[in-house]
N, C-alpha and C positions, 0 to 999 in steps of 0.2 A: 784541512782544505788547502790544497798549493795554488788553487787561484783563485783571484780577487773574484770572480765571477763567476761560475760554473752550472754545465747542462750534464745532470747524471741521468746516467742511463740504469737501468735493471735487467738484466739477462732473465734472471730470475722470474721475472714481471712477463718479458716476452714471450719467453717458452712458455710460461701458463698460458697465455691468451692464446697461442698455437693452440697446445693441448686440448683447452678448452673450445675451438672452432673446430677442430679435427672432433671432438665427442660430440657436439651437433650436426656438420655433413657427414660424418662418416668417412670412409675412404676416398673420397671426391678428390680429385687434382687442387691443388690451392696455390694461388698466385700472390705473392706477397707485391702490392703496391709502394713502390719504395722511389717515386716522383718527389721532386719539391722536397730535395735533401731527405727522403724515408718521413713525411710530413713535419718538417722540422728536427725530427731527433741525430740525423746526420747519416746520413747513403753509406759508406762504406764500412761506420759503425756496425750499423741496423745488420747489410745485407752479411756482414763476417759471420754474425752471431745467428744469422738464421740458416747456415750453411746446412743442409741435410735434414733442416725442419719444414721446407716450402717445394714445392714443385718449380718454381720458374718464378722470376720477377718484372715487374710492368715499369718503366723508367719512362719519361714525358719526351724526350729529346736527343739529339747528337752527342751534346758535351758530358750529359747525366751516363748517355751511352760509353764514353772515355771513360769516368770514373768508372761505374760499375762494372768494365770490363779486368777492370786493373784488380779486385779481390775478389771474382769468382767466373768460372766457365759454366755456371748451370746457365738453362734458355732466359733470354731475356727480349720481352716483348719494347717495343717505343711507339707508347699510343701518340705521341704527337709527331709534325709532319717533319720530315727531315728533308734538305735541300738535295737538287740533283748533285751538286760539285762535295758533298759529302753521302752520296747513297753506296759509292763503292766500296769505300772503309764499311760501310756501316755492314752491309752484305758481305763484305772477307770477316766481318767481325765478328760473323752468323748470328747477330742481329735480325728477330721478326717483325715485321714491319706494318704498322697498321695503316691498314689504305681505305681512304675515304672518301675519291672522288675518281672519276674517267679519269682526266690530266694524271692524275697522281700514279694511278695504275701504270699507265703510260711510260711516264718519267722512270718507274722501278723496273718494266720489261726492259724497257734501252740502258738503259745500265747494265742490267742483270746480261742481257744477250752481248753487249759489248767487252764486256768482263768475264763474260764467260764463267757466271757464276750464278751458283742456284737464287731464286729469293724468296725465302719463307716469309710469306704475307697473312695478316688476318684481314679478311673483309669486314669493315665495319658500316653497320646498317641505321638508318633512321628511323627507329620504330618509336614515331608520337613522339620523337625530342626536340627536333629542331637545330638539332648540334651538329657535329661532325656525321659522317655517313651517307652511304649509298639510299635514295627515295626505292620503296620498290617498284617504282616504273623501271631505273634504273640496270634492277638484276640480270636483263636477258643480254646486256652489252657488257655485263663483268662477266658472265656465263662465257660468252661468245670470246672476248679477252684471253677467258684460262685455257677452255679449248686449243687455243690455236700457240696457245706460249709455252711449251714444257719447262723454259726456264722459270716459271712463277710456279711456287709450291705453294697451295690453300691451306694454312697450318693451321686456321681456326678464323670463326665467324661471328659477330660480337655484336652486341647493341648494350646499352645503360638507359635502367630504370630513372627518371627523372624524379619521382614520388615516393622511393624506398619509405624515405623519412615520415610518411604520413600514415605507417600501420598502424592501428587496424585496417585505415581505412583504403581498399586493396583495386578500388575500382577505375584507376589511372592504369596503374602498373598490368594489370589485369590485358588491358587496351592493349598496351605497348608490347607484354608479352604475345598475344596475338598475334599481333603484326610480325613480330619476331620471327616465331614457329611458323608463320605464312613462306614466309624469306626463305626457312632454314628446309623447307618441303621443295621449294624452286631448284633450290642449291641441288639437295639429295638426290632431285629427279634427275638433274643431271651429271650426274653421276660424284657427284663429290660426296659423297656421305663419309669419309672419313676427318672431315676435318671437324676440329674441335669447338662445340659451341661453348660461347659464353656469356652473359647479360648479368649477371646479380654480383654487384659488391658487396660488404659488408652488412648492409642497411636489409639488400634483398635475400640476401644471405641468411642474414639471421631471422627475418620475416618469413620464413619460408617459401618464399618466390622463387630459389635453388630447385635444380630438376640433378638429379643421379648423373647423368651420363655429360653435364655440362662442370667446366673448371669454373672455381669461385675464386675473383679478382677480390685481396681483401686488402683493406686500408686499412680506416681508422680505428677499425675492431683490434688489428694485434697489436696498436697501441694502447690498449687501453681503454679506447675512447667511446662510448654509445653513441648509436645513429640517434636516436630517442628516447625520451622519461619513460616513453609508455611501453619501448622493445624492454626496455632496463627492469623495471617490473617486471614485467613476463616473462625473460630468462632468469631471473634472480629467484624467481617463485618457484624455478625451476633447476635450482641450488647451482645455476647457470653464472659465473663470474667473471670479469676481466677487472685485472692492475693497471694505474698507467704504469707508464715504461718510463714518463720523463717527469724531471724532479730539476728546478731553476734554485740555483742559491748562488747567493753573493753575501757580504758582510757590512756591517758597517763601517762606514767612514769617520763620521763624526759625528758628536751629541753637543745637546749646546738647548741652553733655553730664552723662549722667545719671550717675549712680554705682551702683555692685552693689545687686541687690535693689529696686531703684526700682520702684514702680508704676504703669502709664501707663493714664490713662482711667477712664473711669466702672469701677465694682464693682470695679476694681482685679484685671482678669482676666489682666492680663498684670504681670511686674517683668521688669527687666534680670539676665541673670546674671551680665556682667561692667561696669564702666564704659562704658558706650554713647552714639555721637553720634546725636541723630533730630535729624530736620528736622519741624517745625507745619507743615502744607498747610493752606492757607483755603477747604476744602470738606468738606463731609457729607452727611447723609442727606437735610438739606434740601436739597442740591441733585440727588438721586438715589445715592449713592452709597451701599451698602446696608449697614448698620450691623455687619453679620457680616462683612464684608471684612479688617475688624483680625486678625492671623495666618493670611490664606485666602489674602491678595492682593496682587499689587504692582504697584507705579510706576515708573516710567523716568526715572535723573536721570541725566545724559550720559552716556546710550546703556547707563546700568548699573539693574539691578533693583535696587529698595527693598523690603522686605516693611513692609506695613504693621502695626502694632501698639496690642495694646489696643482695646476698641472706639472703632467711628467715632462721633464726638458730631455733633450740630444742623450745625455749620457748621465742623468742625476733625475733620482725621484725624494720623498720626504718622507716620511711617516711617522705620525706622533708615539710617542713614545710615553706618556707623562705618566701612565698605570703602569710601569714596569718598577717592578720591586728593583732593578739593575739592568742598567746596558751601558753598552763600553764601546768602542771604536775595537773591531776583529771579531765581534761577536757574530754569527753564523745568519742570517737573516733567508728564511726560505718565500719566495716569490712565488714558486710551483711547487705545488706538494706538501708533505706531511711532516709536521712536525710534535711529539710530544701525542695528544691523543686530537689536535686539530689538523686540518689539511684543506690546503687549496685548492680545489679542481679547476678542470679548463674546463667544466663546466658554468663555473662558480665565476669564472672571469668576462664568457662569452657572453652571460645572463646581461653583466652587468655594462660591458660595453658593447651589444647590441651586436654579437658573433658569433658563430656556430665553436663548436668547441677544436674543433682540427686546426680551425683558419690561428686561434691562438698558440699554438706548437709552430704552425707552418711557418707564422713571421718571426717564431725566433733566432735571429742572426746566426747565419754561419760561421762565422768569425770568434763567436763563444765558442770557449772548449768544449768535447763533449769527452766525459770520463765514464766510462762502462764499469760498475757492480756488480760482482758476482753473486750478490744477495739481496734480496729485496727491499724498496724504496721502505721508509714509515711508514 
């Protein structure tokens, strides 16, 4: 291990989860979501290594836009909003652009016509979310918009599922699709039917909510990660699997034993009840590791569970050590992932401090290395 700290990646890991999404849609276009650093595993990582495995990738923003321009020229969509005084790079950078309101529409023809340059747009629609997007009272004035603007090119038409996560139970999504395909008949009538519809991530994706002739925005699936315990059953029954891709380790720092009644950590929410050996790990909240984890959560040091204790500080967490046959200060300590025949999931962590499993990847700190595997995590 050359650092003190380290975010391993698995090539290995990723390509399977490709594979295996591409053997449930079938030949369907597939957009790899790679916002929010590729959800914490690291953006220019992620997007190297899927070069010629994805269709197109979906990036949140301008700046994500800079990086991800810098290790690939495949299409890349930026669902969130970019400013006018950066919409011209963004369109020389043939950046698509997802538009979500009149104003915005707006802002991207005046640019586009002033630059004299094309702008491939997806309309995004509010079917039952509440979120970004066109209402469809809205439609007959983004209609009326594309008509009259040949510089705005309709490159695809998009809404998101709010209740993927709640399959079986399919009677939300069900709605919102509706409203969806209402939208996408308005569009068609007037003559756009070439543009590319899409609604289902990962969650509706693999819930069968996906239709053939629409692209599948996928996220947390090619990391690894389940929308749900109950999707997780059902493709697994169905010899249906994904790896994570990301794998946290750091080492020890130091052992040291405490004595009866000691108190570990800030507000002093934990003491020892009997004489106890921990081990200092050289990570915290600053590097994403969520400061509630002290008695919720644990670490793998050869192949044996640590609980950790006390809360986690800035840059230092604890964890008792006193059942280990041996530990030493350099000894390999895994935070994420597998070690020996135990492993940590971001399942395993979100349960216990009260967060979906992606949001645990996402905060973990950029500023951690991240070193890519060409062979599979534990």
């Amino acid at each position: 291990m050359n650092n003190l700290t380290e975010v391993r990646l698995s090539r290995s890991h990723l390509l399977h989860n490709v594979s295996t999404l591409r053997t449930l849609l079938g030949a369907n276009k597939l957009s790899a979501a790679v916002k929010a650093n590729a959800y914490g595993h690291g953006l220019e990582e992620i997007v190297t290594l899927l070069r010629g495995e994805v269709d197109s990738f979906q990036v949140d923003d301008y700046e994500e836009l800079l990086r991800i321009s810098r290790v690939t020229d495949s299409p890349v969509m930026v669902l969130g909003y970019i400013p006018p005084f950066n919409l011209k790079d963004a369109l020389a950078r043939g950046a698509e652009l997802a538009v979500f309101s009149v104003e915005q529409l707006v802002e991207v023809l005046q640019v586009a016509r002033d630059s004299h340059l094309d702008a491939p747009i997806h309309i995004a629609v509010d079917s039952l979310f509440g979120r970004e997007g066109f209402l469809p009272t809205e439609i007959p004035e983004v209609i009326e918009l594309l008509r009259s603007s040949p510089s705005l090119r309709l490159q695809g038409i998009y809404s998101h599922f709010s209740s993927a996560d709640s399959w079986p139970d399919l009677d939300v999504s069900l709605r919102q699709r509706k409203a969806f395909e209402e939208v996408l008949g308005q569009i068609a009538e007037a003559g756009f039917s070439s543009a590319i519809p899409h609604i289902a991530a990962s969650g509706a994706a693999m819930g069968g909510l996906h239709r053939d002739e629409e692209m599948a925005r996928l996220g947390l699936s090619l990391y690894g990660m389940w929308p749900s315990p109950e999707l997780k059953s059902h493709l697994e029954s169905r010899s249906l699997t994904l790896h994570p891709v990301m794998e946290i380790a750091t080492q020890v720092a130091q052992v040291k034993l405490l004595p009866a009644r000691h108190p570990i950590g800030y507000s002093a929410t934990y003491h020892t009840a009997i004489p106890t050996k921990v081990a200092l790990l050289p990570l915290g909240y600053s590097d994403g590791i969520d400061r509630r984890c002290g008695g919720r959560t644990e670490v793998l040091i050869h192949g044996e569970r640590c609980r950790l204790v006390g809360r986690v500080s800035m840059n230092m967490c604890v964890a008792e050590v006193g059942h280990l046959a041996r530990v030493a200060v350099g000894d390999e300590v895994i935070v994420l992932g597998g070690q020996g025949t135990e492993c940590v999931a971001a399942e395993e962590i979100a349960l216990a401090t009260h967060r979906i499993n992606y949001e645990v990847t996402t905060l973990i700190s950029p500023l951690l290395p991240r070193v890519v595997l060409p062979c599979s995590l534990p």
